[in-house]
C-alpha positions as CSV (number, residue, x, y, z in Angstrom):
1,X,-47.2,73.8,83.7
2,X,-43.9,72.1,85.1
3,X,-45.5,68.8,85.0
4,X,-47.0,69.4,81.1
5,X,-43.2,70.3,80.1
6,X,-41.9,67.5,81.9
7,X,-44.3,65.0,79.8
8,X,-43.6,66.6,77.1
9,X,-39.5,66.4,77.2
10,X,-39.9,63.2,78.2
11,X,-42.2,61.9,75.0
12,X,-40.0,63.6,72.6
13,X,-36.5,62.2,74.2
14,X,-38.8,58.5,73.7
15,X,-39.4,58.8,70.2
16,X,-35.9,59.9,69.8
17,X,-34.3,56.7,71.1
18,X,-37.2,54.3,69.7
19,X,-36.0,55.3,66.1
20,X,-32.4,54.9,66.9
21,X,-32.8,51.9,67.7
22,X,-33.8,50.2,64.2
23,X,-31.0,52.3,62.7
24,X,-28.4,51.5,64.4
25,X,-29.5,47.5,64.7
26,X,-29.0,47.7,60.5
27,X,-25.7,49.2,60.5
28,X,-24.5,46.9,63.0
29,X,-26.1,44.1,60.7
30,X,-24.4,45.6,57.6
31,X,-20.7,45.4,59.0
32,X,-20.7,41.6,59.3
33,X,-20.4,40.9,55.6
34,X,-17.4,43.2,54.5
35,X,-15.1,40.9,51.9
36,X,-12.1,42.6,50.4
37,X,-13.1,42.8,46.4
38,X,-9.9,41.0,45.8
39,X,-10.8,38.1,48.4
40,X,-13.8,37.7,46.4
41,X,-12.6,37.2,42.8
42,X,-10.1,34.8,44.3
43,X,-12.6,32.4,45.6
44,X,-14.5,32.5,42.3
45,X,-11.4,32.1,40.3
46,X,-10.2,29.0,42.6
47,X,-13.8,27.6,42.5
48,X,-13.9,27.6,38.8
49,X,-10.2,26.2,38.3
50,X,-10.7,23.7,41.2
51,X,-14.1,22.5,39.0
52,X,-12.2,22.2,35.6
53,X,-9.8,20.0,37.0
54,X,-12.1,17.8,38.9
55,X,-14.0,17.0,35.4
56,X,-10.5,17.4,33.5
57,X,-9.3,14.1,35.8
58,X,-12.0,12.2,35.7
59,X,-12.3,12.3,31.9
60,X,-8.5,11.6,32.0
61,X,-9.0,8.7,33.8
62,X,-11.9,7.3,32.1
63,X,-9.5,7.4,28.9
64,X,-7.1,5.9,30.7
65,X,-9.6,2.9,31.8
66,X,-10.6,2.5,28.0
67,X,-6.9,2.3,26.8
68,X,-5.9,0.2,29.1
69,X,-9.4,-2.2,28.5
70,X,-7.8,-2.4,24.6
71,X,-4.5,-3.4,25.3
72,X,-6.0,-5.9,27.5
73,X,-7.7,-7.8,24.6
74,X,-4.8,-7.2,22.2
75,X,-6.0,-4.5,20.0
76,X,-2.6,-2.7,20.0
77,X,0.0,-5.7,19.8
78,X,0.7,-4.9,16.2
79,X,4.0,-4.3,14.7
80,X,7.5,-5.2,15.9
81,X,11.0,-5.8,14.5
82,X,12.2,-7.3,11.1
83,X,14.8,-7.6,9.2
84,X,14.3,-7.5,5.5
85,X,16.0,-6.0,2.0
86,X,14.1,-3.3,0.2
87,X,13.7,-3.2,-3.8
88,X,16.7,-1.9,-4.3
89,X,18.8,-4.8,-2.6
90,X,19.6,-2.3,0.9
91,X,19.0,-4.1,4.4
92,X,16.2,-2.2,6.3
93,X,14.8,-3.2,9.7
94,X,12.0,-1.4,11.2
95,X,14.8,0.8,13.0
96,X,15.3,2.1,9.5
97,X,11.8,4.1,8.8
98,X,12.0,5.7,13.0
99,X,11.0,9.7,12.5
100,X,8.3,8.2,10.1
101,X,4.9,7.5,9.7
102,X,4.6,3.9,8.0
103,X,1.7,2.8,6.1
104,X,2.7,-0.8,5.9
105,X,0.7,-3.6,3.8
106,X,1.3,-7.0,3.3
107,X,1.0,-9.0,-0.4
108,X,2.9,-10.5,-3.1
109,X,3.7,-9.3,-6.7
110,X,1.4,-12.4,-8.6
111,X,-1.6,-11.9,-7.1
112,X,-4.0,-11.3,-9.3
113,X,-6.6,-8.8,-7.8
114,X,-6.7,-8.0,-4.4
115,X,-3.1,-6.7,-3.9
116,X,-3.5,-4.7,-7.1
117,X,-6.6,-3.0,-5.7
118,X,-5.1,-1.8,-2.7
119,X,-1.9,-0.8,-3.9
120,X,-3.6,1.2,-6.3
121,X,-5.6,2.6,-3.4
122,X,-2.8,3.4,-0.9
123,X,-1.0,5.2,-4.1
124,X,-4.3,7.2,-4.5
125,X,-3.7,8.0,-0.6
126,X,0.1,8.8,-1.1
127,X,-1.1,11.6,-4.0
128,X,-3.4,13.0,-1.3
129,X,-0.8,13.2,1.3
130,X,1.8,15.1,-1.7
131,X,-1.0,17.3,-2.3
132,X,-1.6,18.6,1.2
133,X,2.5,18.8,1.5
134,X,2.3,15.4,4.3
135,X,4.6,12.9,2.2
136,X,7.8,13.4,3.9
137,X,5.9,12.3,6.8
138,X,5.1,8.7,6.0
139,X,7.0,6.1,4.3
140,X,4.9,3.6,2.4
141,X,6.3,-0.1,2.3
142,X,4.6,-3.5,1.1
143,X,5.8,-6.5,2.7
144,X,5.9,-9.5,0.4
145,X,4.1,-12.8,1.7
146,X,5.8,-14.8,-1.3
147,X,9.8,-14.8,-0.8
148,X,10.0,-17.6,-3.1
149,X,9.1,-15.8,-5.9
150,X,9.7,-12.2,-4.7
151,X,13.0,-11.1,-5.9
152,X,14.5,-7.5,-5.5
153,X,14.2,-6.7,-9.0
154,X,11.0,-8.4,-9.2
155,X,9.2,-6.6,-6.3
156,X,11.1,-3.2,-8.0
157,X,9.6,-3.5,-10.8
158,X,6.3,-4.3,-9.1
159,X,6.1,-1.5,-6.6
160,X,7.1,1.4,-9.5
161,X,3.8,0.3,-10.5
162,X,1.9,1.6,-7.8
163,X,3.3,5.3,-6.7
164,X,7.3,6.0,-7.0
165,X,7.8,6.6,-3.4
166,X,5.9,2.6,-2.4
167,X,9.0,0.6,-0.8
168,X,9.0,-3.2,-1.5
169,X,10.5,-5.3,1.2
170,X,11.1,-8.7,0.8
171,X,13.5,-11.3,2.4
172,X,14.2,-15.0,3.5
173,X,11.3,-16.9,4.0
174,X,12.4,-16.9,7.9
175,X,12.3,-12.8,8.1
176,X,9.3,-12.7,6.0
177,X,7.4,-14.8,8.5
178,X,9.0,-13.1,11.6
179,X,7.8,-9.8,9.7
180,X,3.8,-11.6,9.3
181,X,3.9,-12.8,13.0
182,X,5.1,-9.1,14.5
183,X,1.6,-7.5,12.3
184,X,-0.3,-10.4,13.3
185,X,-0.6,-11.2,9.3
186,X,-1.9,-14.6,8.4
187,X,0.2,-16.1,5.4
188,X,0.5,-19.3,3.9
189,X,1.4,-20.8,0.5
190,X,0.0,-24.2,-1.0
191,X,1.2,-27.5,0.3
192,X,3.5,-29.4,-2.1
193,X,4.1,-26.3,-4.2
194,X,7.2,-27.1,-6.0
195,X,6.1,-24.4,-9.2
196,X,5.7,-21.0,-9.8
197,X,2.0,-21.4,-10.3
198,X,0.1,-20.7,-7.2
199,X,-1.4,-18.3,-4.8
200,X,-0.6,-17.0,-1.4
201,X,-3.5,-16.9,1.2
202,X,-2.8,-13.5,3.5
203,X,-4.6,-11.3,5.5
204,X,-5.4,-7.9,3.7
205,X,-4.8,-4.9,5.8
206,X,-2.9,-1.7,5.6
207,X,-1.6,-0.7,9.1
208,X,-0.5,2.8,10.3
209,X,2.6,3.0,13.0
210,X,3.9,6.3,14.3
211,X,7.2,7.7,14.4
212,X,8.3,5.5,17.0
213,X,7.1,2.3,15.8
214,X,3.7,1.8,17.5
215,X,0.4,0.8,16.0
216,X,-2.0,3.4,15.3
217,X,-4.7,2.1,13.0
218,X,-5.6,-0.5,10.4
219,X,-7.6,-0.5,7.1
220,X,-9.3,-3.0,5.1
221,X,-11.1,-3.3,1.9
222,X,-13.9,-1.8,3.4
223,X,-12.0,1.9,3.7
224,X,-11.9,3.7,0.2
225,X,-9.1,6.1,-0.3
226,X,-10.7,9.5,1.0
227,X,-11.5,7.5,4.1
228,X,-7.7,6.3,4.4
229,X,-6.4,10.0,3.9
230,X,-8.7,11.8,6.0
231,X,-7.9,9.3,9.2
232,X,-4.1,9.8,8.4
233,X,-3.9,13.4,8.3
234,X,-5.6,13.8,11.7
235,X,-3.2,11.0,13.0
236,X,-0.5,13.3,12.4
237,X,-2.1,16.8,13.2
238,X,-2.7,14.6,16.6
239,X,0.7,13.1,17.1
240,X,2.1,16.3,16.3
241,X,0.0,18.0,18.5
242,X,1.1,15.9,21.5
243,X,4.9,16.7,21.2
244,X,4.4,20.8,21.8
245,X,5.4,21.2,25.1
246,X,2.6,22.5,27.2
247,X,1.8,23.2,31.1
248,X,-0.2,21.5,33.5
249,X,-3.7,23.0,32.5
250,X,-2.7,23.2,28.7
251,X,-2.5,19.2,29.2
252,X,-5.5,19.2,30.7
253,X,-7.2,21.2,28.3
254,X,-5.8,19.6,25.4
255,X,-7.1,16.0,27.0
256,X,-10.4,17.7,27.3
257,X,-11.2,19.0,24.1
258,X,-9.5,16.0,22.2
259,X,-11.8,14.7,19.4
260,X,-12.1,11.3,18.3
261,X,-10.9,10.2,14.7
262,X,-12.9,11.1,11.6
263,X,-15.6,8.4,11.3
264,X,-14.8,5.5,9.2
């Protein structure tokens, strides 16, 4: 009898500690991995910020790479200084339109189609800018290639023409060439022209500076109004855009999610 009850104590006290043992093996398990809530959220929040930024300076730096590839091959050394008298016989430099957009074109008042065209375009563009409420921003000018015969009341008369706020510009034929050579401009009159009659060979682009005098776009004959406008108005929205002041990761953002111009 003794020796059945021992047996017996013994048995039950050896299925008592066998299923301890599992149990307490899995709460000692458990109470490795404990992280403060707070801890957690951190590391999540740094691993997402830490990832923005890595892609935000790389794409940074890529645009960086392609500016500096353009300037390299001379696509932005357009514009400069000059020194010229408008239509209503004022001196104006280039120092005189700062604060401004400048849609700036190039031409002479006898040329017989192609100036007329695109003055008659860029006018179209000025209406568009008065519409949306934009033409306080820019100031409009055309340059004349043809001092000789481009006087101020002639180029006055000329420019009214086109759209009342168009500036004419005209000069010496020393400024006016400084003025070609700063746009990269190609101008040149007729040999042995000692008459009125003759034409002026120019290049035939409309250029866009910013506020502070540096070269944003160019358009050609191949750009209709609508095309012109549309380009201009995000030039400014950008520009614009680019002077609110903003924080590290606002920069970064704003570099991010920067779009490229409407298509030409």
């Amino acid at each position: 009898m003794l020796r059945r009850a021992a047996s017996r104590s013994f048995l039950a006290a050896r299925s008592s500690f066998v299923a301890e043992v599992p149990r307490r093996c899995y709460a000692s398990g458990s109470s490795r991995v404990n992280l403060p809530r707070g801890a957690l959220r951190g590391l999540v929040v740094t691993g997402i910020v830490g990832g923005i930024g890595v892609l935000a300076f790389e794409r940074i730096k890529k645009k960086k790479n392609e500016a500096i590839e353009m300037k390299s091959v001379g696509k932005a050394a357009i514009g400069g200084p000059f020194l010229l008298v408008d239509h209503n016989g004022k001196p104006r430099s280039d120092l005189s339109y700062l604060e401004k957009f400048r849609l700036v074109y190039f031409g002479f008042t006898y040329c017989p189609d192609i100036c007329p065209t695109e003055l008659t375009k860029m006018g179209k563009v000025l209406d568009g800018l008065e519409e949306k409420g934009q033409i306080d921003k820019i100031a409009p000018m055309m340059i004349s290639v043809d001092p000789w015969r481009d006087t101020v009341g002639q180029i006055r008369g000329y420019v009214n023409q086109f759209h009342p706020r168009l500036i004419g510009l005209t000069g010496t034929p020393e400024q006016v060439m400084e003025a070609c050579k700063s746009y990269r401009i190609y101008a040149s009159k007729p040999p042995d022209e000692d008459d009125d009659d003759y034409l002026v060979d120019h290049s035939v682009f409309m250029f866009l500076m910013d506020p502070e005098g540096f070269y944003v776009a160019h358009y050609g004959p191949d750009k209709d109004e609508d095309q012109i406008l549309e380009q201009i108005l995000w030039q400014m929205r950008k520009y614009e855009e680019n002077l609110k002041p903003a924080g590290l990761f606002a920069q970064l953002w704003r570099k991010w999610t920067e779009s490229a111009p409407p298509s030409s």
